[in-house]
C-alpha positions, 0 to 999 in steps of 0.5 A: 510830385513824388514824395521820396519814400513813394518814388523809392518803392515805385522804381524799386531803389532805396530811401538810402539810394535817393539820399545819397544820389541828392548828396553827390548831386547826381539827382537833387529834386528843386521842390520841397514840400511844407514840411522840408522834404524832397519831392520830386517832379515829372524832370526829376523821375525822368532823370532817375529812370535815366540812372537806373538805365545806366546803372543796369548797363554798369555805368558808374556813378561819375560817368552818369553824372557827367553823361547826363549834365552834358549838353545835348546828352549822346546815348551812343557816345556814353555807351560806346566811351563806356564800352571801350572802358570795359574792353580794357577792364576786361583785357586788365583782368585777363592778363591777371588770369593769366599771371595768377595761372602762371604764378599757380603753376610755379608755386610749387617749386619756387620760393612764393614772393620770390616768384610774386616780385619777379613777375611785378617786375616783368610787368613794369617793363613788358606790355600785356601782349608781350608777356601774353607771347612770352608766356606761349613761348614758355609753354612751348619751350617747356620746363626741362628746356628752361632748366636745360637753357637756364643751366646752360647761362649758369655755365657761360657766367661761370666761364666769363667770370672766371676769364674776368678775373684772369684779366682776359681782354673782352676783345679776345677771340677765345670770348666769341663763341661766348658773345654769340652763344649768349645772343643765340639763348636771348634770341631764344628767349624773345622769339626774335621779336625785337619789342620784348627784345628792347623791354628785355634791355630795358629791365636789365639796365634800370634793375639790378643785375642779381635782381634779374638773374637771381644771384647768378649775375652782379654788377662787374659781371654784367659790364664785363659780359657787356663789353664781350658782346660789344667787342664780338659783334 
């Protein structure tokens, strides 16, 4: 039988560790002395040296607990559940380096939150691997080729919004240049890929128009632009 203070300095933890390993039930030891403390058995110390074991690995506590009050305790299959969820860990925390390093690179230029929401928005609608690929397409492209095609929408909204409010028919041809240029800049933009394309429809329907486009687009300018392109396929 280990009195606690003893077990604490044998394997090196505290008396505060112990304590708090009995009260979340992950080792509470059966047997206590005259006096009402913990002592602990041979099935105990065993136990303990098992989450000591785990621990070192970072196996948090939950997990431990659920590992070791499993029937038939699987080491492997504890290690391997566990190593799936640091794969993920890890791929959270690259795609946040690559995000920071991104947001970094722009902070000099661009208003701060600004910049912050746009890139919480682009996560709700693009997975890891699409912002990842986007991010490699920026690089490509470069900065002077983003302002060039960025400037080059400003031109065509500014156009379609003037047609819009001379009551130009969608359908009319003058419009189709218009409809395939636009297609043209979005292709450049995805790459061709049509998972970012469809993320990229999806952004655009669930927020709001001026949102996405930083002011450079509203609502009835953005159904107008909608119907060119259905009517010039």
């Amino acid at each position: 039988m280990w009195k606690i203070g003893e077990l604490a300095r044998r394997t090196g933890l505290t008396v505060r560790t112990l304590h708090h390993y009995d009260a979340i039930g992950l080792l509470s030891p059966a047997e206590r002395s005259q006096g009402g403390h913990r002592v602990y058995g041979d099935a105990d110390v065993r136990r303990l040296y098992r989450i000591v074991s785990l621990r070192s690995l970072g196996f948090p506590l939950e997990a431990i607990a659920v590992a070791l009050d499993r029937d038939g305790f699987d080491a492997r299959a504890a290690v391997e559940e566990h190593l799936r969820g640091l794969e993920d860990q890890i791929e959270r925390d690259r795609m946040l380096r690559r995000t920071l390093r991104s947001l970094l690179d722009r902070l000099g230029t661009d208003d701060c939150l600004t910049t912050i929401e746009e890139m919480t928005m682009h996560q709700r609608y693009y997975t890891p691997e699409q912002l990842a690929q986007l991010e490699r397409r920026r690089q490509d492209l470069g900065d002077e080729k983003i302002k060039d095609v960025e400037r080059e929408w400003g031109e065509i909204f500014a156009g379609l919004r003037a047609e819009m409010e001379a009551g130009t028919d969608p359908a009319d041809p003058r419009l189709r240049p218009i409809a395939q240029r636009g297609r043209e800049l979005v292709a450049m933009f995805t790459g061709g890929d049509a998972g970012i394309k469809q993320s990229l429809n999806e952004m655009w329907r669930n927020e709001h128009p001026e949102k996405v486009s930083h002011g450079m687009v509203d609502a009835e300018l953005m159904g107008y632009y909608g119907k060119v392109q259905a009517a010039n396929p």
